[in-house]
Phi, psi and omega in degrees: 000157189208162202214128166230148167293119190251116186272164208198100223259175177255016186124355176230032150312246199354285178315316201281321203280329201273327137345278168316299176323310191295285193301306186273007180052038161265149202256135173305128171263182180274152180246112184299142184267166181277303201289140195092014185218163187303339170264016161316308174290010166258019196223140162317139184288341142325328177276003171321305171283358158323158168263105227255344160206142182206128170251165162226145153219156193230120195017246156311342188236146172249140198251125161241174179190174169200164127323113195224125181335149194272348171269018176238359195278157153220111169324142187294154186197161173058033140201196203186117161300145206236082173257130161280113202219151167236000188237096176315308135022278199281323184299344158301304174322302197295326181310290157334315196250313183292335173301306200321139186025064139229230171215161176253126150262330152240099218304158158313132194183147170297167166203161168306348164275329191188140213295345157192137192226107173223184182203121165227184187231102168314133155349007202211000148099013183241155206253115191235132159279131198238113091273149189240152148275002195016044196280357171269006196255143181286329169270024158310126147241000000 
């Protein structure tokens, strides 16, 4: 059994994967459209080309989403996506880029657990945990 997290957009699946692709260096799968399929008629008709399914992987793991009719879209809540990082470096980078035009709930910081720690909201309204142990960095102790 494999358990992937499936995210659920307001009309920007497409901008967040292609986003994700970018920023987490995962590679994109194919993305299926609404129009041409028995779920066209559940989407506005502006929505055709909407994303009616889509994936990523990350290493080991698969991110899926869609595009969801707006009178079916709920903003996301009660969870969080989770990155485990060893490079303080990239844990600056990514901290950086998931902010950009979201919000920050916790600045980037040491904390007693970990070499940086932050918790924001992406532009795309999804909630990312940033920790590093920062056990790749030469100036670790």
């Amino acid at each position: 059994m494999q358990m992937s997290p499936y995210l659920n957009f307001k009309g920007e699946c497409e901008a967040a994967f292609k986003f994700y692709e970018q920023c987490l260096g995962a590679t994109l799968g194919p993305v299926f459209r609404y129009e041409g399929t028995s779920f066209a008629d559940q989407v506005p008709a502006d929505w055709k080309d909407k994303v009616m399914h889509a994936s990523l992987t990350l290493g080991g793991q698969v991110l899926m989403g869609a595009d969801i009719a707006p009178e079916r879209y709920e903003e996301p809540k009660g969870f969080s996506l989770s990155l485990q990082l060893n490079d303080v470096a990239e844990a600056e980078r990514l901290f950086a880029q998931l902010s950009m035009n979201g919000r920050i709930l916790t600045p980037l910081e040491k904390t007693f657990w970990a070499e940086r720690f932050a918790v924001v909201v992406d532009r795309f309204g999804i909630t990312w945990l940033i920790n590093c142990d920062g056990s790749n960095d030469s100036g670790h102790s």
